[in-house]
Structures are given as structure tokens and as C-alpha cells.
C-alpha positions in Angstrom: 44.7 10.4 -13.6 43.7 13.0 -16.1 41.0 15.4 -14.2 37.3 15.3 -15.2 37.2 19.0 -16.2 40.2 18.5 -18.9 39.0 15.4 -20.5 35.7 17.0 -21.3 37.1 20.3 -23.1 38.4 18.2 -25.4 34.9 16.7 -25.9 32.7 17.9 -28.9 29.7 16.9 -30.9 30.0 13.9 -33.3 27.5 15.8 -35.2 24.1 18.1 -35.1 20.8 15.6 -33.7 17.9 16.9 -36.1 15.9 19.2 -34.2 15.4 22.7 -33.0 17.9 25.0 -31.4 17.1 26.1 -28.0 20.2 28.1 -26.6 22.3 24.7 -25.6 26.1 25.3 -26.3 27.4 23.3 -29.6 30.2 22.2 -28.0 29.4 21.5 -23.8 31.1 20.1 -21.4 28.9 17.2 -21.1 26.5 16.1 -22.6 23.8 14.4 -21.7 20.8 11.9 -23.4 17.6 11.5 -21.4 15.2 9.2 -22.6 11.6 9.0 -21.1 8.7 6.7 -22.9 5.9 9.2 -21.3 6.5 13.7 -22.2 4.9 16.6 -22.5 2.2 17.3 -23.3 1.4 13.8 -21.2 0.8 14.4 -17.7 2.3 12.4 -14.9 4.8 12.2 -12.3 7.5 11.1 -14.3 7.1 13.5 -17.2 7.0 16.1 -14.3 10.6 14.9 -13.2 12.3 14.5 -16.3 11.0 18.1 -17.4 12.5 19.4 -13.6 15.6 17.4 -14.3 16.1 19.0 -17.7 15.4 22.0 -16.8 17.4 22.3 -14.1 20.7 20.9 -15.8 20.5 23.0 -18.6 20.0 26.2 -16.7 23.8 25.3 -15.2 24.3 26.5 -18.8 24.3 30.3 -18.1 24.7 30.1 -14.6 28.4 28.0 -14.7 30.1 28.3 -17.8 32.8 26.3 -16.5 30.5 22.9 -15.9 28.7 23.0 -19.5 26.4 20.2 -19.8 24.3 19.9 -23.3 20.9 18.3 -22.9 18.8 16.2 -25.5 15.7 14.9 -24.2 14.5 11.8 -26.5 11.0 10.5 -25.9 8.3 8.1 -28.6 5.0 10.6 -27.2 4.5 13.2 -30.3 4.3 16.7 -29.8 0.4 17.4 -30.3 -0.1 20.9 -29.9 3.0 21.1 -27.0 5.5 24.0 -28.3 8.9 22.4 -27.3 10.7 26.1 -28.4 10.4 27.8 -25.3 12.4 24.9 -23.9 15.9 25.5 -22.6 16.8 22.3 -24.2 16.6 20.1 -27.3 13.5 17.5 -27.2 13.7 14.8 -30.0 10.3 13.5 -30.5 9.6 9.3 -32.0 13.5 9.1 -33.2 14.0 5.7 -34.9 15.9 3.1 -34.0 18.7 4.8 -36.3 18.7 7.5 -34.8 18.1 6.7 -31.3 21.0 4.4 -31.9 23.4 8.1 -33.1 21.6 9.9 -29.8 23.1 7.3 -27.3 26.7 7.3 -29.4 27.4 10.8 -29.6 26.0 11.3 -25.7 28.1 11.4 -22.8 26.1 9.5 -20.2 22.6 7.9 -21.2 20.1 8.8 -18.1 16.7 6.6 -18.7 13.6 7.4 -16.9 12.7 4.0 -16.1 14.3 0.6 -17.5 13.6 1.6 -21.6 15.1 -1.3 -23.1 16.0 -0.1 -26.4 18.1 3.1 -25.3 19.5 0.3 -22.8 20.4 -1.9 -24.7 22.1 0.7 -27.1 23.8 2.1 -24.1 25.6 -1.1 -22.7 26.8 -2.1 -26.4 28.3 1.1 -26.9 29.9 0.6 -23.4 28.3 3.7 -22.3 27.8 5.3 -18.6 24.0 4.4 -18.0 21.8 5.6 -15.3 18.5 4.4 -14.7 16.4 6.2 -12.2 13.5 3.6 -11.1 10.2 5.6 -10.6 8.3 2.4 -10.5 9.2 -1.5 -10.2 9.3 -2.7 -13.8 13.3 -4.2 -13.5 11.1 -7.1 -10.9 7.9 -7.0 -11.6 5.7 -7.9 -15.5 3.4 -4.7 -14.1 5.7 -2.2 -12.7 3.5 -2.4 -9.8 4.6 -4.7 -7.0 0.7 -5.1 -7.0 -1.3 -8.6 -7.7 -4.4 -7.6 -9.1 -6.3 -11.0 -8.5 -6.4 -10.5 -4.6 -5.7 -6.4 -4.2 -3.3 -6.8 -2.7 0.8 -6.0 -2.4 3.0 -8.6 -4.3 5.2 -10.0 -1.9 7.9 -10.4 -5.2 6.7 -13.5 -7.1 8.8 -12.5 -10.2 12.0 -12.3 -7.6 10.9 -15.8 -6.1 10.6 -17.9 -9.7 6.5 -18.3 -9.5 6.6 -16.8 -13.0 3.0 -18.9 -12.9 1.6 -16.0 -10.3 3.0 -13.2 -12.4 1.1 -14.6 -15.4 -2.3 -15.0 -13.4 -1.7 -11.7 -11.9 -2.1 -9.6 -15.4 -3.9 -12.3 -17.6 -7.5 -10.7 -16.2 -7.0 -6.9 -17.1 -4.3 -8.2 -20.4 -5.0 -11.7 -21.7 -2.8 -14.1 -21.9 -0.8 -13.8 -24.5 -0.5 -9.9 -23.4 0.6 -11.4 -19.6 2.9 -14.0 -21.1 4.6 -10.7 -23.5 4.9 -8.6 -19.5 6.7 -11.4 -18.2 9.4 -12.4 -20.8 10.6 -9.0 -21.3 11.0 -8.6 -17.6 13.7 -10.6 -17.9 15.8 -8.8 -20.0 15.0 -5.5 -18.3 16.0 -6.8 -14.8 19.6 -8.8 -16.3 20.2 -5.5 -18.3 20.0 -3.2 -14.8 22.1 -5.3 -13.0 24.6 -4.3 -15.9 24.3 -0.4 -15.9 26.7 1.8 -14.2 24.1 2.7 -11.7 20.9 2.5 -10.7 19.1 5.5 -9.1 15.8 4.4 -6.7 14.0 7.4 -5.6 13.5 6.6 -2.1 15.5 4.4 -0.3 11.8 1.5 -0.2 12.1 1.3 -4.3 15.7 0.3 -3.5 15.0 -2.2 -1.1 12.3 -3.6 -2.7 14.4 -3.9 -6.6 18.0 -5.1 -4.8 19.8 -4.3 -7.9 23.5 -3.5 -7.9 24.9 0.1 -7.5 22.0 1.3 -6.6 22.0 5.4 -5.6 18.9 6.8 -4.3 17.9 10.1 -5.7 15.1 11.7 -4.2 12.2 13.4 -6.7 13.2 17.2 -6.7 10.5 20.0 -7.1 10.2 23.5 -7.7 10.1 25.7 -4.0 6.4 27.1 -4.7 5.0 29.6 -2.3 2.6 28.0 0.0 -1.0 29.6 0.3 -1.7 32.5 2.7 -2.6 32.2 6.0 -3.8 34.3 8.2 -3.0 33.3 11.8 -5.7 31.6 13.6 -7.9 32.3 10.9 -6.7 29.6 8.9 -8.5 27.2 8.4 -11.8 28.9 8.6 -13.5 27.4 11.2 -17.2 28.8 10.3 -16.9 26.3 6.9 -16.4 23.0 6.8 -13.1 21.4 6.6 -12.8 20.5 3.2 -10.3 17.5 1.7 -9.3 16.5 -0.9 -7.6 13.7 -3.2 -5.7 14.6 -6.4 -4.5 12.1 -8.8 -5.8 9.3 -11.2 -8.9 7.5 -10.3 -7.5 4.0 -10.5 -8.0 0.7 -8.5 -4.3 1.2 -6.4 -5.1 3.8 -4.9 -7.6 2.8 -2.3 -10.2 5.2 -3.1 -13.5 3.8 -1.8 -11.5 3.4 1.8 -11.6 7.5 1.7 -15.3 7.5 0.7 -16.2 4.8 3.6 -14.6 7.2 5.6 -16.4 10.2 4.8 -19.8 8.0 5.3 -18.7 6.9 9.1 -18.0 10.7 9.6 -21.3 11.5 8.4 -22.8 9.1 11.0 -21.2 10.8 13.6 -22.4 14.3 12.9 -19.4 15.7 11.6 -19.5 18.6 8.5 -17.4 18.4 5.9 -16.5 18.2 2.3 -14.5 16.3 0.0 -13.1 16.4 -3.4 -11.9 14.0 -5.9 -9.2 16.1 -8.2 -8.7 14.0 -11.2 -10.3 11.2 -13.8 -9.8 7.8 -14.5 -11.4 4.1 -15.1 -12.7 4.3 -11.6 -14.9 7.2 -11.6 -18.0 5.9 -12.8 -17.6 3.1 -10.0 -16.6 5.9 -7.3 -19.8 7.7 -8.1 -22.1 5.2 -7.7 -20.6 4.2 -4.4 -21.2 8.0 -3.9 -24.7 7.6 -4.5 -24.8 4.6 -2.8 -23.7 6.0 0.7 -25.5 8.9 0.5 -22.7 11.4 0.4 -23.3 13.3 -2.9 -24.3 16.6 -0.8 -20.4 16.6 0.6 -18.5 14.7 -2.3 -17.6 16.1 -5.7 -15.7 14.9 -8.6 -13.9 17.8 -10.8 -12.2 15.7 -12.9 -8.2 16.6 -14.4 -7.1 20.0 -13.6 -3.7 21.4 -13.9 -1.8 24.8 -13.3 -3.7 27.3 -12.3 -6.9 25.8 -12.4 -5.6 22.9 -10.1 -4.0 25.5 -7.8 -8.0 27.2 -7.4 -9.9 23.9 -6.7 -7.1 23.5 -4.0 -7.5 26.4 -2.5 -9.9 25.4 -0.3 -8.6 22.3 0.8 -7.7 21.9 4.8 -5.4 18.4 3.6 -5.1 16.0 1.0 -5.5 12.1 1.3 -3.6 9.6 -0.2 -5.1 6.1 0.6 -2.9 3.8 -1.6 -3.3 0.1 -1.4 -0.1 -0.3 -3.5 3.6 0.8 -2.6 3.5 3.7 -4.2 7.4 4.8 -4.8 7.2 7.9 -3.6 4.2 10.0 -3.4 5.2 13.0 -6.1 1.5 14.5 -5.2 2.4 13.9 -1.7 5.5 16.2 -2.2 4.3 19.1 -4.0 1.1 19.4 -1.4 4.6 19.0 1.4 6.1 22.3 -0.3 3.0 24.1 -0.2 2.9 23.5 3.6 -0.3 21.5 3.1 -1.0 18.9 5.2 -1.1 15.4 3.7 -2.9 12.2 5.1 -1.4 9.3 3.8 -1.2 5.3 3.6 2.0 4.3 5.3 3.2 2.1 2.9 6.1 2.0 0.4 7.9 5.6 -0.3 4.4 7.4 0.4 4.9 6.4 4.0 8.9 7.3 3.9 8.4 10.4 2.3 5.9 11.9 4.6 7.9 10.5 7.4 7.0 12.1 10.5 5.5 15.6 8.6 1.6 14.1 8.0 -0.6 12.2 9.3 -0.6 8.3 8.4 -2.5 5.6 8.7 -2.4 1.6 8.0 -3.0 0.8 3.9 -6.4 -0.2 3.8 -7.3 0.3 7.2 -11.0 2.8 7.1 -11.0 3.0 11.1 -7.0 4.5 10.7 -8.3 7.2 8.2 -11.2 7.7 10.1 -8.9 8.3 12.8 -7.2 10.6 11.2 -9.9 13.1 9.4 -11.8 13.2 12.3 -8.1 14.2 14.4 -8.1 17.2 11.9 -11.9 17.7 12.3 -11.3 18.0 15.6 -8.6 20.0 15.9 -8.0 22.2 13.0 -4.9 24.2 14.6 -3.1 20.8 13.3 -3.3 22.0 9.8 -0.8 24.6 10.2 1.0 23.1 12.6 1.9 20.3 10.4 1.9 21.5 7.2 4.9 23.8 8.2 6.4 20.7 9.3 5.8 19.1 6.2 7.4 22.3 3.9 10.6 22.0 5.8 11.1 18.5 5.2 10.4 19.4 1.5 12.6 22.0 1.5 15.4 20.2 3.2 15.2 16.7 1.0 13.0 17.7 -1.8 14.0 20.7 -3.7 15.1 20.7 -7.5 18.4 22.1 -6.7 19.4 18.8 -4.5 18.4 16.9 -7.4 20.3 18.4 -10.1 23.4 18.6 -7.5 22.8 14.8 -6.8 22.8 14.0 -10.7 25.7 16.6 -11.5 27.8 14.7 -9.0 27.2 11.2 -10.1 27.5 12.2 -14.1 30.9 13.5 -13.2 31.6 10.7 -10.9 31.0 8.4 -13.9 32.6 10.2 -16.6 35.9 10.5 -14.2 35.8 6.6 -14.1 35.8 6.1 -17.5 39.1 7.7 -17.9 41.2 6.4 -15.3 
């Protein structure tokens, strides 16, 4: 069998893809096509990964000559005012169908942040390695969610079972119908095309369960190792303030929201001092403030709306732990892993990845369940030593399963794993 490393010398461009030069090689080793529907300068957890993942592949670029790898990220969001110079790779922005059809020919191996269908499709005809990483459940489900909105509650897999009648009634309230109908049909091209690809790449090991798709690899999210806030000793937290926590994400119906604000009004009945922050925005807020109002907590609760970077980092810094009360199965909890490498302690739902990732190194509680989180806060309020004591806990299972490098390693491997296949 002709070794990996000698078939792809011999590989080179088919020609230049439009677009600014960022310092990749013209002629790598590999080269790579990652396709995401949501980028910079949108905000979420998967435009967070992709940029990590890119990143992190092309800066094997001057740190291994000898395992090249050229990266094009292709993605429909427009640039706005984001400057994609300064990135270490190429980004090519709304490309159409032409020339998304030319990005998947002249690539290597066609890595999709979700099930896209178009740069699927393209893929498989062109007999093509294609990964698709799964950051949410659209290959089974119309709404990506595993979540049926008529009763709140987790899907038990009504696409997987046939009742294609439930799937409809589950979005027709929030869609329409004719929207619902539209979520449903292409589902079923999406999940017959991913049981075609050469792999399939859940993030936690629940997403894989829960899909049951064929060749299925799971690759955990990998983050940046970021310096967690300075403590010092005993002193930390300060026990002459109150205990102040904190959720950070979007204000939306799955995540279980008014469950953390019942639970700051039972702790209020028992005497307890505290404060609590909602970090973020979203179609829920108006709702959440009126319960606010409602249960008398608007002396302890505040809403800051988005913040990112450095101004997310400051409204953190007084934040003893971070609650995640999800309803849904969330896939993994990428919130719930950057508070982990900051050795912050996290409260979470146990349910779906959020309760695999935080494993044994938080503090968990059944979905749903206001007595279990009440439990909980009132276990820190308590006994505040637990917030170190934890949150170092929770860093080192970061560290050890979540760290960038492991992801790029884990995707390095399987590209090359691919690509060797293809020429035996």
C-alpha cells in the first residue's frame, strides 16, 4: 500500500478558490474544506468550534512542515464588519452553488459542521471522504432538538419511530404548517445522506447514542487552556458578600430558566443572601423579568444581556458558580466547558452531554427538578470551601478531555485515516 505521507506530496491545488491570502501553503499536504451554515461574526457554540478547529489545524502549518494541511473555511453568514485577514486561514463567505460545488472537488476531505445538505450532497457525488461532526440532532430530528415543544418536554425519537404525525405537531405552533411539513421532508434526506458519509463524528458519546448512525467517532469539543481566576486561599470566595451565580447563554424556552428563578425565590424564603445573574438575551427575557417581578426577587436578580470577551470575563468575575438548568439534551454543554477550564464550578441538569460532560466535576441535579437545584445552591451556600474544591476538579477534567490540542490530534488522525483508505 502506498503510505499516506507519499500520496499527498504528489497532491496540489486544482486551482486558486477566490479569496484572500492568509499565509496557507499553495501546495499542502492536505487540504481541507470546512463548511459551517453559522460564522463569525455570529456567536454561538458552533461558530466557537469551527473557528478552534481551524485555527488549530492551520497552525500545524508552521509548527510541522512535514504534515501540511491547507484550510478553506466556507460558510453563507456575510462578513459584516468581521475582518477575516488576521485569520490563519482562508474563509469564503455566501459561495454559490458553482463554486461551492469547485470548493468540495479540489478539497481533500469535506468536514461539515452539522449535516449541511448541499456541501453533502456534493461530497458523496464526488465520492469524497466526508465527516460530519453532529453538534445537535438534525440527521433524526425536523428541529435539531430532540425537544417536543407541545408538552416541554424531551422527544423520546418520534422521527426514528415513523410518527412523522408528532414531528409535524411538534413545530407547526412556533413554524406553521407548511414551515413544519418543509422540517420534516428534508430530514429525510439529511438522515439517508449520514448514514452514507465516511464518518460521523458525535461530540459526546449521548449525541451518538441518541443519532445511531453508522461509523460514528466521538470527538469531544476542544477549547483554548485559559487561565482560571485568582484565588486567594481561603479568601476565595469572599464570604462577607453574597454568593453570587450566574447563568450565561441564550434566554430561550430549553433551557429551563424559570426552574433557576423558582429557586432563587425558595432560597429567599429561607433567609438565605445571595445574587444572581442572567448573562445573555433572547425571546425569553421579557417573560423572565416579569416572573422576576412576580416573585419579588428584582433586589438579587439582574439581567445584563450579551456580553463577550473581556466584558463577559468582568461580569463573571464575581460569580461563585454557573447554572445550567436545561430541560432539553443539550449535546454537550460548550458553556459548561469553558466555565470547567476556568476552574469554576458549574451546576448543571443531568441530562444529555451536559450531564456527561460535567460527570463527576459539578454539581447536578434532576432536569426540571426546583427542589434538586435548590439542593444544590443552598449545598454551595452552605458551604462555600466547595467552590474551590470542585472547580479544580472540574479544570482537570477539562484539561484532560477538553483541550484544543486533543481535538485537532483527534481530527488529524481520522483525516489521515481516511485519506490512507482511499488509496489502498
Amino acid at each position: 500500500m502506498r503510505s499516506f505521507r507519499k500520496r499527498v506530496e504528489a497532491l496540489s491545488f486544482a486551482g486558486e478558490i477566490a479569496g484572500p491570502s492568509t499565509g496557507v501553503p499553495r501546495h499542502p499536504s492536505m487540504k481541507v474544506l470546512i463548511y459551517t451554515h453559522a460564522f463569525a461574526p455570529s456567536v454561538g457554540g458552533v461558530e466557537t468550534y469551527v473557528r478552534l478547529l481551524a485555527e488549530g489545524l492551520a497552525r500545524r502549518i508552521s509548527s510541522d512542515r512535514a504534515s501540511r494541511i491547507g484550510i478553506i473555511v466556507a460558510t453563507p453568514t456575510s462578513s459584516g464588519d468581521f475582518d477575516d485577514s488576521p485569520l490563519p486561514f482562508r474563509v469564503v463567505r455566501q459561495p454559490t452553488w458553482l463554486a461551492l460545488f469547485r470548493l468540495v472537488r479540489e478539497a481533500d476531505v469535506i468536514h461539515l459542521a452539522g449535516p449541511c445538505f448541499l456541501p453533502m450532497l456534493f461530497g458523496l457525488l464526488l465520492c469524497k471522504p466526508v465527516v460530519v461532526e453532529h453538534h445537535g440532532y438534525q440527521a433524526a430530528c425536523p428541529n435539531g432538538l430532540f425537544f417536543f415543544e407541545p408538552t416541554q418536554t424531551v422527544c423520546p425519537g418520534h422521527f426514528q419511530a415513523g410518527r412523522y404525525q408528532k414531528c409535524v405537531e411538534c413545530n407547526r405552533a412556533k413554524t406553521g404548517i407548511a414551515r413544519s411539513l418543509a422540517m420534516l421532508l428534508f430530514t429525510f434526506p439529511r438522515h439517508w445522506m449520514c448514514k452514507l458519509v465516511a464518518r460521523n463524528a458525535p461530540i459526546t458519546e449521548h449525541v451518538k447514542h441518541r443519532l445511531r448512525l453508522p461509523r460514528s467517532e466521538v470527538i469531544f469539543y476542544g477549547i483554548l487552556d485559559v487561565s482560571p481566576p485568582p484565588r486567594d486561599g481561603a479568601a476565595f470566595p469572599d464570604i462577607s458578600t453574597p454568593l453570587c451565580f450566574a447563568y450565561v447563554g441564550r434566554l430561550v424556552n430549553e433551557k429551563g430558566l424559570p426552574i433557576l428563578l423558582q429557586s432563587a425565590k425558595e432560597l429567599d424564603r429561607r433567609g438565605y443572601k445571595f445574587l444572581l445573574k442572567f448573562i445573555g438575551d433572547g425571546p425569553e427575557r421579557g417573560r423572565l423579568e416579569r416572573l422576576t417581578d412576580a416573585l419579588e426577587l428584582r433586589e438579587r436578580v439582574t439581567f445584563t444581556g450579551y456580553r463577550l470577551g473581556s466584558d463577559l470575563q468582568c461580569e463573571l468575575q464575581d460569580v461563585t458558580a454557573v447554572v445550567m438548568p436545561s430541560l432539553w439534551e443539550e449535546t454537550a454543554g460548550l458553556a459548561a466547558i469553558e466555565q470547567m477550564m476556568r476552574a469554576r464550578l458549574v451546576i448543571v441538569s443531568d441530562i444529555g452531554g451536559l450531564g456527561e460532560v460535567v460527570d463527576g466535576a459539578g454539581l447536578k441535579f434532576p432536569p426540571g427538578d426546583v427542589a434538586g437545584l435548590t439542593s444544590c445552591l443552598q449545598r454551595v451556600l452552605d458551604d462555600p470551601s466547595l467552590v474551590g474544591k470542585v472547580g479544580n476538579q472540574a479544570r482537570e477534567r477539562a484539561l484532560a478531555l477538553f483541550s484544543q490540542g486533543i481535538m485537532i490530534n483527534r481530527h488529524i488522525s481520522l483525516f489521515e485515516e481516511l485519506l490512507s483508505k482511499k488509496t489502498e
